[in-house]
N, C-alpha and C positions, 0 to 999 in steps of 0.2 A: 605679760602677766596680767590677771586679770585684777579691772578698777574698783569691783565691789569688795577690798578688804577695808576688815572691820579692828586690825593689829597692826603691830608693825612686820615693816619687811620682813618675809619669810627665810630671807636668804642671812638673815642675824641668825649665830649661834646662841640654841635654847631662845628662840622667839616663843616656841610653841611651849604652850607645859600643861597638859593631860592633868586633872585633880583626880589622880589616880587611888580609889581607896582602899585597896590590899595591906597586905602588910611586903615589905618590902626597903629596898634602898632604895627613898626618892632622888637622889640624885644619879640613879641609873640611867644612863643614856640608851634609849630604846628602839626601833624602824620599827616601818609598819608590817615590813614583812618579818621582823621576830615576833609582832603580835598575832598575825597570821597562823604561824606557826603552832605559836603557844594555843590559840583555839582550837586548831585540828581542821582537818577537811570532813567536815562530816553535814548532816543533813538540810545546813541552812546553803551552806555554800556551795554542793550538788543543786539545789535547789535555783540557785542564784546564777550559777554557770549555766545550764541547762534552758533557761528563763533567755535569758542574753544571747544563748547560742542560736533560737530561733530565727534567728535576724540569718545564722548560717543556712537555715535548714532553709527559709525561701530563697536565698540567694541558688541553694543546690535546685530550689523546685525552679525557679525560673528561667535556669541555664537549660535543665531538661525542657522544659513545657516550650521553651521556644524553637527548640529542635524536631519537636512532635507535633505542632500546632502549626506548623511553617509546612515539613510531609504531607500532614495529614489536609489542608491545604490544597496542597501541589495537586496530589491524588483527588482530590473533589472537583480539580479544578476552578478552585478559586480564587488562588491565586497564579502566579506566572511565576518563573523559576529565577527572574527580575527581583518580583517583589520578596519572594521568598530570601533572596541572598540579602535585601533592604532591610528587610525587617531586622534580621541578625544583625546586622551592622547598626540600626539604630541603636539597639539597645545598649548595645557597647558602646556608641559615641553619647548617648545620655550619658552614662555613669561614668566616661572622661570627663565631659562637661561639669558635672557638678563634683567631683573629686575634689579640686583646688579651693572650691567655696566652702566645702562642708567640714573639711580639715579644721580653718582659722575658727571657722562658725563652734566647731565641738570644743577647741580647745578654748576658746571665751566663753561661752554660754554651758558649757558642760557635755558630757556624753546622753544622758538621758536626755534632755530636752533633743539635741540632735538627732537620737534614735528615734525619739518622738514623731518630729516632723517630716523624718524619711519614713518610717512606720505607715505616717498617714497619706502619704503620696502614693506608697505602692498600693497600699488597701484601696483607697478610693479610684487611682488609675487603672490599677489591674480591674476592678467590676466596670469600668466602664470599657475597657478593650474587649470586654464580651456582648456586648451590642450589636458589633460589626462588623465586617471583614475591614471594611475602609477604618473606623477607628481603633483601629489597632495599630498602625501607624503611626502615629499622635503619641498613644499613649503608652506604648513600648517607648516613646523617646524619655517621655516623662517617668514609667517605672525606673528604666534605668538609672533617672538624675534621682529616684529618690533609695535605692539600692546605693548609691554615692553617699549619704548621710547616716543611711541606715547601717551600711554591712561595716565600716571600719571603726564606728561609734560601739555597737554592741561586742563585737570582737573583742577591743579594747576595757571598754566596760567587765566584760569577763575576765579578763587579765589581770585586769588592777585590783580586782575586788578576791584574790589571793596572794600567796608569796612565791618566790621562784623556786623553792621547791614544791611546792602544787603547782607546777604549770604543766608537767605531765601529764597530770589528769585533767585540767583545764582543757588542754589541745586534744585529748582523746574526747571529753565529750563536744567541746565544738566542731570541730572538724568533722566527730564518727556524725554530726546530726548534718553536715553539709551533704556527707553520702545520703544520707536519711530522707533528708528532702527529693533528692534524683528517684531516690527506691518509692516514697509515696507519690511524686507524679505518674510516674512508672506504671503502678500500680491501682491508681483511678483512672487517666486516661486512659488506659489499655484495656480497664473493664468495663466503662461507664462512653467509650465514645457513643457508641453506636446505639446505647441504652437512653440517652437522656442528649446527645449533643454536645457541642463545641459549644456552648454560650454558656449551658450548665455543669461545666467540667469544668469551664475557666473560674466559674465564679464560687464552685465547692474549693479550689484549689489557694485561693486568698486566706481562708478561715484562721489559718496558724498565726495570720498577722494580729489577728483580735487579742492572741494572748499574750503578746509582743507587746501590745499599745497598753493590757490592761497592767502588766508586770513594770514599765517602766514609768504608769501616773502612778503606782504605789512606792517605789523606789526612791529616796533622796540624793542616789549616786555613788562613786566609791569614795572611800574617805584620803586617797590618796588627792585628787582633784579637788574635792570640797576643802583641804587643808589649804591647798595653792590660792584657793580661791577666800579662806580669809573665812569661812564657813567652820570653825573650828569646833565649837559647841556640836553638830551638825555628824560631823566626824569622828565624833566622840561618843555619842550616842548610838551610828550606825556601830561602831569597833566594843561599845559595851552591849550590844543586844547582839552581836556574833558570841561576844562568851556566854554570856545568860542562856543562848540557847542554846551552847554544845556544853552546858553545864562546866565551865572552866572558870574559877578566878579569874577577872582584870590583873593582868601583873602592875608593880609601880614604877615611876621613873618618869623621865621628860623624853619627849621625842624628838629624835633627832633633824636637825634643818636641812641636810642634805638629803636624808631619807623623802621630807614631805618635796622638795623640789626635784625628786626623781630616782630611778634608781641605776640607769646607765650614763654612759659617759656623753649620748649627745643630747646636744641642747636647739638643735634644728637641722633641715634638710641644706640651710645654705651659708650656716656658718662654718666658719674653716678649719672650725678644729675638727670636725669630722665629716668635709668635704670630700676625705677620700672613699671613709666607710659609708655615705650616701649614693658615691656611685658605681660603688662594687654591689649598694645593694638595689641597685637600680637595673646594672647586668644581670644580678641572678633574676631578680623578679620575672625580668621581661625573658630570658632563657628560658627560665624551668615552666615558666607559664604557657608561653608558646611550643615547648614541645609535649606536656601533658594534655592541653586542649588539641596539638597534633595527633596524638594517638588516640584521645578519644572520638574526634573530629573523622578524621579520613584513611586510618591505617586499617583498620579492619572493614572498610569498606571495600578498600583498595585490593585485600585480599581476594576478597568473597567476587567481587564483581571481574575479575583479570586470573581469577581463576587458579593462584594461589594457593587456596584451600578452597574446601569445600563446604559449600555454605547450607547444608542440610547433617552438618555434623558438630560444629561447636556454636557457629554462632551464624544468625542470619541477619540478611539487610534488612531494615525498612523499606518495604513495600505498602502498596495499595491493601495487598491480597493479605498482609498478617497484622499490620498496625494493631487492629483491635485481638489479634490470637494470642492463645496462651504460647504458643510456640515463642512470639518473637517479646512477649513479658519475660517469661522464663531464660533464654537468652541474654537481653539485656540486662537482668537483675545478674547473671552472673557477671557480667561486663563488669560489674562494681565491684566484685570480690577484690578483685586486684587492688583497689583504693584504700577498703579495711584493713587489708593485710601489709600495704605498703605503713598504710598510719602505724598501725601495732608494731613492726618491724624499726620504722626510725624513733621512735619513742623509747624504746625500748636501748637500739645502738647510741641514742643521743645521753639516756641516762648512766649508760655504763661508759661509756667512750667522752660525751661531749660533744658541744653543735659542729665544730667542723669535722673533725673526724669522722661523724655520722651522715652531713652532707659531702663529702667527699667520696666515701665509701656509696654511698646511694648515687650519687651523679656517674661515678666511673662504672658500675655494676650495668646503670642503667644503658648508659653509651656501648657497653660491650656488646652487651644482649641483642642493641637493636642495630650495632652494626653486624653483627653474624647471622643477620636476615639477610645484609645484602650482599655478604661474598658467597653465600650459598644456599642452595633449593635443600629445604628439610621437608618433613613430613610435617602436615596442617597440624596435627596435635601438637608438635614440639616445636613451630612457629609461632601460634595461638598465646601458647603457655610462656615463651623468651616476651613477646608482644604484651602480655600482661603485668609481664615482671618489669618491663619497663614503664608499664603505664603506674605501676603500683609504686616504683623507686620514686618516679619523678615525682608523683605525688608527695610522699613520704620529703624528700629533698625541698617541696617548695613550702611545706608546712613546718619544718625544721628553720626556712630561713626566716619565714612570719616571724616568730617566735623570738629569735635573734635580733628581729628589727622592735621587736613591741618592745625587750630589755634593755637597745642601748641608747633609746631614746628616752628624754626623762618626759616628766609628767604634763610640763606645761606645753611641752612644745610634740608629744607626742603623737595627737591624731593629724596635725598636720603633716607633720613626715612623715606617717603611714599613710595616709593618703596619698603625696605623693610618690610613693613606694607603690602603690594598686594602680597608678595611671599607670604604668609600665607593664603590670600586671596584666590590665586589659588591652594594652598594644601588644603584647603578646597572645591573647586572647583572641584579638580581629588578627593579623596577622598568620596565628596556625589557619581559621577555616579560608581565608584566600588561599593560602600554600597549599592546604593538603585536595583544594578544588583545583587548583591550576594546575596541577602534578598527579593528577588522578590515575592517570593511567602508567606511571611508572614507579609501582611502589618500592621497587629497591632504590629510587633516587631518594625517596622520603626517607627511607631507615637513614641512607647516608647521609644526610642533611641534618639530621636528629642526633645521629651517634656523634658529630665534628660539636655541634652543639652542646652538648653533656661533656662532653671531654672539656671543650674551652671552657665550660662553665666553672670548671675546676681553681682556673688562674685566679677569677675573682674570691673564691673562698679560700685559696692558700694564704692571700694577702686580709682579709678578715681577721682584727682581733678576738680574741678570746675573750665572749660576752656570757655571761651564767654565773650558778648558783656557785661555782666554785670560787670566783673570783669577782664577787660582790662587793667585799672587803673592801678591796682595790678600787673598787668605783664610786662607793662611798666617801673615801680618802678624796676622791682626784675628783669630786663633784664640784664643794666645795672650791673649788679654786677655778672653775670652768665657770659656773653661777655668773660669780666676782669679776670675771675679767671682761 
């Protein structure tokens, strides 16, 4: 817990107490997610999600930019097929690297200042990786440790600053803006390389961080965090200027102590009371991540190049000859459809159904699909289209378990266990483009590699408890006594 409180212990029942001035029963026991609630999701908290979620959108631009930049590269000859495989792997072992620091770092010092100082790391290393072929090296090690601070800090930030029933909409505008970012690299590189250069495309492509850095020095944080942290005036201010400005009454009452210490049942990645649901969610992470970047990685390459389908019909490779063409824009931007539609798909099943049922149902669909690539030769359309649908489940399945992991962890101890939750993430991440490089030339061994993967992935979300809006109650109850002991 953090040492800057200005109260006593939080974890005393009715420590906190709101001078709430409605009319009302003060002695209502209140959360933060019933005031939430009471506000609405309307245009401060689009605003506020949307703000936060940019930290998603470069994270989507710089998984792209480093897969085009590394090509297009290759194709100039300026780099070697050595360095080009180095550079990927750098970037993925920065954001290991600084994972474990930038966890304890957010949950002491807060999420905005954390998003802060990852904000400024990428900004200023990403403009200097455009210098030079050789300082790109360097500084891909260091965007990715600041991608470490920044992408689980702002995530988070976005979450907290609603209740669990808006996290549906929460998770469609961050995640739709993760695609978002892939579709605007997409979209500058592939129009501007050849127009202006690789140094000037790297450094148009930073600019969203500006609005990232300006949106988080105005921000004083979420008031679930500033409660923990003893910032209670602070808290209360951010929670009265969300009603003022969606025109709502302050309700009255005192806030409840279990609410501000969190809202799910754990309280870290390696305490034992939920040792077991930290490493069920340490298997899906690292599954669903490593088969999503598998199929976006080297499944439809594997097609196109072995001849599979045909690669003048849905989709083409990266080559020399189209980098900069509208042919292989056009292509690529569909390559994402399957991502939107996977998102809208589990959001959708998770609200009517519930988180495991909805990943269940998405991991088993996904596993079918991409194993009936490999007991049989279909037609390229109807391979392409099974091939999408799986890259759209997995999707869909690893943003359902995000979601799962940000509610059952509580407040204080939260971005440390999400972080540790993304190291797993990104060893799944290095992991897929070794696999789908080392297995190039036998794409039915991929599918079948894939589909064993989504099946087992199964085991760990059977044994998942039941974390969400339906069974909050319960979490609240059983907080209190998990705090204390």
């Amino acid at each position: 817990m953090p040492d800057n409180q200005d109260q006593e212990p939080i974890i005393q029942d009715d420590a906190t107490i709101f001078p709430f001035e409605t009319t009302g029963d003060p002695q209502q026991k209140l959360t933060i997610d019933e005031l939430y609630d009471h506000a609405g999701f309307k245009l401060l908290s689009f605003n506020t999600t949307a703000a936060a979620g940019v930290g998603l959108f470069m994270f989507g631009t710089l998984i792209m930019y480093v897969q085009l930049i590394c090509q297009y590269m290759l194709c100039k000859e300026e780099m070697t097929e050595v360095e080009v495989v180095a550079v990927k792997i750098i970037v993925i072992l920065g954001l290991i690297m600084g994972l474990p620091l930038s966890g304890v770092i957010s949950d002491k010092i807060g999420r905005t200042k954390a998003a802060l100082a990852g904000a400024y790391v990428v900004f200023i290393c990403w403009l200097l990786s455009a210098i030079s072929v050789t300082l790109l090296f360097a500084t891909m090690l260091c965007v990715g440790g600041g991608f470490a601070f920044l992408l689980p800090s702002s995530i988070i930030f976005a979450f907290e600053n609603s209740s669990l029933h808006q996290h549906t909409r929460v998770a469609l505008i961050v995640f739709g803006e993760y695609i978002l970012g892939q579709v605007y690299c997409l979209v500058l590189f592939s129009t501007l390389i050849e127009l202006i250069g690789w140094h000037l495309v790297t450094v148009i492509l930073v600019f969203p961080v500006i609005l990232l850095l300006t949106f988080f020095h105005m921000t004083s944080g979420s008031p679930r965090f500033l409660s923990i942290s003893g910032r209670h005036s602070t808290a209360y201010e951010h929670l009265l200027m969300l009603h003022k400005k969606n025109s709502v009454p302050m309700m009255q009452g005192r806030l409840k102590s279990q609410e501000i210490e969190g809202r799910g049942k754990c309280c870290g990645p390696c305490n034992m009371l939920n040792l077991r649901t930290t490493i069920l969610l340490f298997v899906l992470f690292f599954a669903l991540s490593f088969c999503y970047y598998s199929t976006s990685y080297g499944v439809f390459r594997s097609l196109v190049e072995y001849g599979i389908c045909e690669s003048d019909k849905i989709i083409e490779v990266l080559t020399c000859e189209n980098i900069d063409g509208k042919s292989y824009l056009v292509t690529s931007l569909l390559a994402l459809v399957p991502d939107l539609l996977g998102l809208l798909f589990a959001l959708f099943i998770s609200e009517a159904a519930g988180k495991k049922v909805s990943m269940s149902i998405l991991a088993a669909v996904a596993g079918a699909a991409v194993l009936a690539n490999s007991v049989c030769i279909q037609p390229a359309a109807l391979t392409l289209i099974e091939l999408g649908l799986v890259r759209g489940f997995t999707f869909g399945a690893l943003v359902i378990v995000i979601i799962y992991a940000l509610e059952v962890y509580t407040t204080d101890k939260r971005c440390t266990s999400f972080a540790y939750l993304l190291i797993f993430y990104s060893l799944g991440m290095l992991i897929a483009g070794t696999f789908t490089f080392e297995l190039r030339q036998s794409a039915s061994l991929i599918f079948i590699v894939l589909g064993v993967v989504l099946f087992l992935s199964l085991i760990p979300i059977l044994f998942l408890d039941s974390v969400g809006k339906r069974d909050v109650d319960e979490n609240l109850d059983e907080q209190q006594s998990l705090t204390t002991s």
